[in-house]
TORKOL-4160 file (C-alpha; in steps of 0.2 Angstrom, whole numbers, padded with zeros to 4 digits, m for minus):
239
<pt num="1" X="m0216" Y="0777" Z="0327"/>
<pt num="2" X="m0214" Y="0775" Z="0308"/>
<pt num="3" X="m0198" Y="0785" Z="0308"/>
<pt num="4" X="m0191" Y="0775" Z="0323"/>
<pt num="5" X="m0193" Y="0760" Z="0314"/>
<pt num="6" X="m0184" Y="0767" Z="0296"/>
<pt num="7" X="m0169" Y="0774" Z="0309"/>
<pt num="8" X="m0169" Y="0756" Z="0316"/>
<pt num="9" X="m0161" Y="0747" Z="0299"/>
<pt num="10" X="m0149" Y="0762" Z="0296"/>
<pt num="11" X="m0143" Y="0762" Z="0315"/>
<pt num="12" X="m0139" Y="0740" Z="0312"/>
<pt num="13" X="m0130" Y="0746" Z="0296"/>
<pt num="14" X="m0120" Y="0758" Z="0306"/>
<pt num="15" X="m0114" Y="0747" Z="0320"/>
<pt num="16" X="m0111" Y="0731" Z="0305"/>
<pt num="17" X="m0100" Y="0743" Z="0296"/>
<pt num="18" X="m0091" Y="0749" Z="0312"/>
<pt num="19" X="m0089" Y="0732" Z="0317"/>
<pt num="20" X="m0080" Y="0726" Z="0301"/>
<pt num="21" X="m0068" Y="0742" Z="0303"/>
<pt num="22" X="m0063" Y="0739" Z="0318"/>
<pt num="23" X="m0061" Y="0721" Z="0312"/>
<pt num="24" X="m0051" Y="0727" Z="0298"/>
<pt num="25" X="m0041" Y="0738" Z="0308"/>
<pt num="26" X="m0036" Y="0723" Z="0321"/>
<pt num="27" X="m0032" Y="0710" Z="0307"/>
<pt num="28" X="m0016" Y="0719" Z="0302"/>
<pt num="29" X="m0010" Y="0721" Z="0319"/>
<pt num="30" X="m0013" Y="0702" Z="0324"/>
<pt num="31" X="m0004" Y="0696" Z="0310"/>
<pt num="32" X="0013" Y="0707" Z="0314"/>
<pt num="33" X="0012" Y="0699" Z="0330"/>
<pt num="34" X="0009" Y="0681" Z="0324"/>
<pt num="35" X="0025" Y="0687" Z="0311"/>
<pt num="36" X="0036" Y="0692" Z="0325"/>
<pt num="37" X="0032" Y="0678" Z="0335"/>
<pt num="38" X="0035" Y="0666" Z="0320"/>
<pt num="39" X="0052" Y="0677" Z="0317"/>
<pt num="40" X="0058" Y="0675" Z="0337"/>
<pt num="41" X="0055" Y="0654" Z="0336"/>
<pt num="42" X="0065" Y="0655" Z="0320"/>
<pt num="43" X="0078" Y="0664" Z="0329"/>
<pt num="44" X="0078" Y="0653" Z="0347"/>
<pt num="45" X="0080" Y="0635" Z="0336"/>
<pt num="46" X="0092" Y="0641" Z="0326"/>
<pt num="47" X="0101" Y="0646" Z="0342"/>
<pt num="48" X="0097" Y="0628" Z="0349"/>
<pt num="49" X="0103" Y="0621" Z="0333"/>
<pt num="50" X="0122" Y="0629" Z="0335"/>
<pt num="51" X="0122" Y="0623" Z="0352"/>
<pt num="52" X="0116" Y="0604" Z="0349"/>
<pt num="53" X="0129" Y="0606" Z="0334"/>
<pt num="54" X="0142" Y="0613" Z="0347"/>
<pt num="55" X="0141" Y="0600" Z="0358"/>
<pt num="56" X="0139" Y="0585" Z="0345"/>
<pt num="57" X="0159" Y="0590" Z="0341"/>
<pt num="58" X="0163" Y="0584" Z="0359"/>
<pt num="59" X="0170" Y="0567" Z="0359"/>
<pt num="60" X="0179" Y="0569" Z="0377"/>
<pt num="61" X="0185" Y="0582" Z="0386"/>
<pt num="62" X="0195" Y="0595" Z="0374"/>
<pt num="63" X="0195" Y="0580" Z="0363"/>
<pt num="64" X="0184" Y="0584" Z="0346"/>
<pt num="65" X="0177" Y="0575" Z="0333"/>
<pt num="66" X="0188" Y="0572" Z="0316"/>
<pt num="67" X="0206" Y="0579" Z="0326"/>
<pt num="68" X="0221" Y="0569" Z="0320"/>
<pt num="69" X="0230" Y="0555" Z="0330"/>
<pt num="70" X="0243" Y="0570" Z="0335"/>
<pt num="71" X="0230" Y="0583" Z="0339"/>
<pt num="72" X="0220" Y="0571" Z="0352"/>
<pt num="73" X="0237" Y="0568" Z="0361"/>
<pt num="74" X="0240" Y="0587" Z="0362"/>
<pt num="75" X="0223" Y="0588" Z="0372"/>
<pt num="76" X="0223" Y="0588" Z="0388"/>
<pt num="77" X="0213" Y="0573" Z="0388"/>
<pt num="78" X="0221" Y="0560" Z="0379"/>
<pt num="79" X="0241" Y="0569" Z="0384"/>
<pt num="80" X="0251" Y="0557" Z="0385"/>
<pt num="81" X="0240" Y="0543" Z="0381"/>
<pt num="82" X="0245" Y="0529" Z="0373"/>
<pt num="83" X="0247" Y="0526" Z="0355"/>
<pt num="84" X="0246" Y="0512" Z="0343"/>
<pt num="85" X="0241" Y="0508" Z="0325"/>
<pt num="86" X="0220" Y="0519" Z="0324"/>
<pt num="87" X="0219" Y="0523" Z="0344"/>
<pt num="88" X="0224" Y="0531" Z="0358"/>
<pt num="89" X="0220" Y="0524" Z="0376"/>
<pt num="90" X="0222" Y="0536" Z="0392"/>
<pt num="91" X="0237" Y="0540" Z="0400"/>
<pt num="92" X="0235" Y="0527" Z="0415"/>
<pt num="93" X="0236" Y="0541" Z="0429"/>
<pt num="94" X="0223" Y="0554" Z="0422"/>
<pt num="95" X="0211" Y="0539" Z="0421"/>
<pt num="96" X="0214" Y="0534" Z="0440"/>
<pt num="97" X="0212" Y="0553" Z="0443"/>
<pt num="98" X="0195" Y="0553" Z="0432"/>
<pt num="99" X="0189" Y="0538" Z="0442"/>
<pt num="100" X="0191" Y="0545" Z="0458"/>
<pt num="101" X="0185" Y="0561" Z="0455"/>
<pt num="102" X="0166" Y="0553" Z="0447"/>
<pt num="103" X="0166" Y="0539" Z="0460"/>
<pt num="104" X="0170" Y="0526" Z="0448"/>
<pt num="105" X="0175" Y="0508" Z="0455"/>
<pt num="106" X="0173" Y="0498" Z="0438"/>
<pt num="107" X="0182" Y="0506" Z="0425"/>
<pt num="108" X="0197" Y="0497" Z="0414"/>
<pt num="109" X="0201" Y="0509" Z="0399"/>
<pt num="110" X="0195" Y="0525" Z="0390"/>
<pt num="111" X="0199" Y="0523" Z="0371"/>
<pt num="112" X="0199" Y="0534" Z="0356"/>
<pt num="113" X="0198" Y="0527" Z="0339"/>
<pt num="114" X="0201" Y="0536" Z="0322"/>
<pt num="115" X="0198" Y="0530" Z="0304"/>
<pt num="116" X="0204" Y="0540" Z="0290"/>
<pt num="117" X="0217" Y="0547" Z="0303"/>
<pt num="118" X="0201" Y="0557" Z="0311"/>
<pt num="119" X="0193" Y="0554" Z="0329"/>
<pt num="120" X="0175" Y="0544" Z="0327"/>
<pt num="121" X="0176" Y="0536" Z="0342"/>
<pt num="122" X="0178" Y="0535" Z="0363"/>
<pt num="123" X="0176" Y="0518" Z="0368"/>
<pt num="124" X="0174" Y="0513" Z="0388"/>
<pt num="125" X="0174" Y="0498" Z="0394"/>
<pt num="126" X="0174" Y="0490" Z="0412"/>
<pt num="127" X="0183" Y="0477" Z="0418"/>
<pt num="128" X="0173" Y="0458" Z="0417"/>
<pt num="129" X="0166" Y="0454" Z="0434"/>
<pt num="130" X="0156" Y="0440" Z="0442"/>
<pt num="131" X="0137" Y="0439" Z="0444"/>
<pt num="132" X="0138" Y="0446" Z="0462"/>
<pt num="133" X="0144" Y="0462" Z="0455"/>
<pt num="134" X="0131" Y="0466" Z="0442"/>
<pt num="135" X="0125" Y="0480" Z="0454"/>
<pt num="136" X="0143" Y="0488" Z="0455"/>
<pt num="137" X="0142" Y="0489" Z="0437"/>
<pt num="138" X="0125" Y="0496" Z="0437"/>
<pt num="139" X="0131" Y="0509" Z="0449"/>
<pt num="140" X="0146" Y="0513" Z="0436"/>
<pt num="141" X="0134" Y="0516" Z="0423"/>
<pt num="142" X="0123" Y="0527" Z="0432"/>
<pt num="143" X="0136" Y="0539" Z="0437"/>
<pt num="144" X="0138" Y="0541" Z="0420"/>
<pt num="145" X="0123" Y="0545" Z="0415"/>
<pt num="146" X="0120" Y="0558" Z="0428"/>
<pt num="147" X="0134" Y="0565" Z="0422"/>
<pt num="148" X="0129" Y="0564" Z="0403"/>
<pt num="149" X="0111" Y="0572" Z="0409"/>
<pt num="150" X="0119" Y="0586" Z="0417"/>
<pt num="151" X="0128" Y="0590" Z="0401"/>
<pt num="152" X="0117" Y="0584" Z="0386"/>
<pt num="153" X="0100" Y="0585" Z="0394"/>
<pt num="154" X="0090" Y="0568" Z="0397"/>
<pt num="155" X="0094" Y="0554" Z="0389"/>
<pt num="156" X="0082" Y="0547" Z="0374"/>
<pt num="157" X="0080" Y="0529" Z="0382"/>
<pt num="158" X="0084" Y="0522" Z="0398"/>
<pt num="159" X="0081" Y="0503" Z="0406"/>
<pt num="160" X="0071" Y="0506" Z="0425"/>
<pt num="161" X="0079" Y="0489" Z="0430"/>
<pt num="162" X="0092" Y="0477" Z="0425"/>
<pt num="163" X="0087" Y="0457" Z="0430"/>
<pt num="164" X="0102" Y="0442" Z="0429"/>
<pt num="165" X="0087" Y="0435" Z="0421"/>
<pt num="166" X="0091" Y="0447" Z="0408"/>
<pt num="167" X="0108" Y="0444" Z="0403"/>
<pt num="168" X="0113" Y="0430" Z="0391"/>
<pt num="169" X="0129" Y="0420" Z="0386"/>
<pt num="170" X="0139" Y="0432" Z="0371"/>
<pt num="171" X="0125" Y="0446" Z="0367"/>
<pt num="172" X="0123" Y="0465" Z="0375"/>
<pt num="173" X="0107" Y="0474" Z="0378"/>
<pt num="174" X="0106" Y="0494" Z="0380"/>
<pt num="175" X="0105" Y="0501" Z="0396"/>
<pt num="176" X="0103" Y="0519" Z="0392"/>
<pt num="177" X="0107" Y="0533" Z="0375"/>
<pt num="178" X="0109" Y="0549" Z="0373"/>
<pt num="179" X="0105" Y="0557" Z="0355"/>
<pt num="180" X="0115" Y="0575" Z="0353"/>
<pt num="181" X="0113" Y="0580" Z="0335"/>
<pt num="182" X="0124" Y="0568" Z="0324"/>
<pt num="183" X="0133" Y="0564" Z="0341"/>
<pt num="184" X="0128" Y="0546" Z="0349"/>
<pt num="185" X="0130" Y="0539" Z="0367"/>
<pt num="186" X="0125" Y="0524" Z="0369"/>
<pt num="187" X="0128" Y="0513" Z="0386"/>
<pt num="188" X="0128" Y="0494" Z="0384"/>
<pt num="189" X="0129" Y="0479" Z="0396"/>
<pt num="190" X="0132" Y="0461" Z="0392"/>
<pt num="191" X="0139" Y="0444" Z="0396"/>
<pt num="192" X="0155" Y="0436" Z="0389"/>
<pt num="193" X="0153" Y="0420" Z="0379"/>
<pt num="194" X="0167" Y="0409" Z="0384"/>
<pt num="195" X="0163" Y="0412" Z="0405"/>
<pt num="196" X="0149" Y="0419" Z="0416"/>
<pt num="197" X="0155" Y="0436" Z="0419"/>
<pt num="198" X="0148" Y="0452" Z="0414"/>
<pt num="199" X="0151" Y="0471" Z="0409"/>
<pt num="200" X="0146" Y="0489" Z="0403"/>
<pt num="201" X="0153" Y="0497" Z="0386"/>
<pt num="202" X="0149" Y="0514" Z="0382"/>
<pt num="203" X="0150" Y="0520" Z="0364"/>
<pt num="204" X="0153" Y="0539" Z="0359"/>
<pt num="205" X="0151" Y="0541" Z="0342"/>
<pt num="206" X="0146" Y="0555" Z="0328"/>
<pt num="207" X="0141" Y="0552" Z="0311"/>
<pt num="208" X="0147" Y="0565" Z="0302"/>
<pt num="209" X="0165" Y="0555" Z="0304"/>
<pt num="210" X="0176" Y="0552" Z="0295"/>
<pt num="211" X="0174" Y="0566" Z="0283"/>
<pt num="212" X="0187" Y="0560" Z="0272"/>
<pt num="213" X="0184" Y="0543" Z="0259"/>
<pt num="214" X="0193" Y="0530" Z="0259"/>
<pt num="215" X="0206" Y="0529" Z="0248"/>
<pt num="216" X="0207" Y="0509" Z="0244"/>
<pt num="217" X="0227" Y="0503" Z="0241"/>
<pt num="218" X="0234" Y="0491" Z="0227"/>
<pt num="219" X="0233" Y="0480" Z="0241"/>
<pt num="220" X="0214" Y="0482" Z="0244"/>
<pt num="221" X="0210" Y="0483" Z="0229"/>
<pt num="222" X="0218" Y="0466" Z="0222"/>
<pt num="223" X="0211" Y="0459" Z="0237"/>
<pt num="224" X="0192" Y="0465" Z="0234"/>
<pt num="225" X="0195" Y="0458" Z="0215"/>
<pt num="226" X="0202" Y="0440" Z="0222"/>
<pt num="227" X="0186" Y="0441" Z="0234"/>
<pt num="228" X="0172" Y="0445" Z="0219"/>
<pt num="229" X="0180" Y="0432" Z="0206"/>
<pt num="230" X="0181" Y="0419" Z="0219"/>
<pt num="231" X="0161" Y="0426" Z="0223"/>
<pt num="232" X="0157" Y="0424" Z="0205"/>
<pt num="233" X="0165" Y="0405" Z="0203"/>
<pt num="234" X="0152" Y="0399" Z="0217"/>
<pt num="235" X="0138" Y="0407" Z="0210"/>
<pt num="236" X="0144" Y="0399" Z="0192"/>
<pt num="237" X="0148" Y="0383" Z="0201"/>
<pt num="238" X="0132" Y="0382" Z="0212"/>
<pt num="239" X="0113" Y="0376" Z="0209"/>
């Protein structure tokens, strides 16, 4: 009995020190994995990144964020589009086409604008219609958002339902935006100040543009140093 009870400790010595090994011996193995996993995430987001970065460049079409006036109109997008001082609007029977092909019934123009002689912008914009037609301007918008989702995934805010009630003489509200990277969409509806009718925008912007700084002219410049002095004098002149 006495020697069964001096093996007892020596036996609970044993299995504590083969625990520990066996311990030690899995700890090296369950941080490689945690490591590799770590590495593979590292590797998936930097993948996600290139693509979110990929598609924030996408102003419209073949049409990229920060191309010159004279690279849009060789897209197939904006060919032929009309040209004037910082935008280009689309060539009138590739819209039509556009519209018919998505269903659209309420679209007047799809816009690019540039600054720095870069594309920053595509402006849409729906022609204003009266308070019966509210709901065919809704419809408008949410054919362009299922076509936004399909592309850009969903978007970060969306109104469930649009009220009259809701609308107000000369302001917009947001109906729906998409976030893509540095790339914006944002879908707006409003009412014009001057009569009762209504509208949708959409705005498709990317911060990142222009690259370029502006360069102020003589012009400008005398122009901001007319605008400070006069600034100055009323400040002198006032209190």
């Amino acid at each position: 009995m006495r020697k069964v009870l001096l093996l007892l400790p020596m036996m609970l010595i044993t299995i504590s020190c083969n625990h520990k090994q066996k311990e030690q011996t899995e700890s090296p193995q369950t941080k490689t994995l945690t490591a590799t996993e770590i590495r593979n995430q590292e590797i998936q987001d930097s993948l996600k990144q290139v693509k979110t970065d990929s598609l924030a460049l996408i102003a419209w079409g073949d049409a990229k964020f920060g191309m010159t006036m004279k690279e849009v109109l060789a897209t197939e997008s904006f060919k032929g589009g009309d040209k004037y001082s910082n935008s280009i609007v689309m060539e009138h029977n590739r819209q039509q086409e556009f519209e018919r092909v998505l269903g659209l019934n309420e679209l007047w123009l799809i816009q690019c604008y540039f600054q720095e002689n870069e594309l920053t912008r595509i402006y849409i914009d729906s022609p204003n219609l009266t308070a019966n037609r509210i709901d065919d301007l809704i419809r408008d918008c949410n054919i362009f958002i299922r076509n936004f989702t399909k592309k850009y995934g969903n978007p970060s805010y969306q109104k469930d339902k649009v009220n009259i009630s809701e609308f107000n003489s000369g302001e917009e509200f947001e109906y729906a935006k998409y976030q893509i990277g540095d790339k914006t969409i944002t879908i707006l509806l409003g009412e014009q100040s001057r009569e009762v009718k209504f509208y949708y925008k959409i705005y498709i912007e990317n911060d990142k543009f222009p690259k370029k700084k502006h360069v102020q002219t003589e012009k400008e410049k005398k122009e901001e140093q007319r605008r400070m002095k006069e600034a100055k004098e009323i400040k002198e002149n006032s209190f």
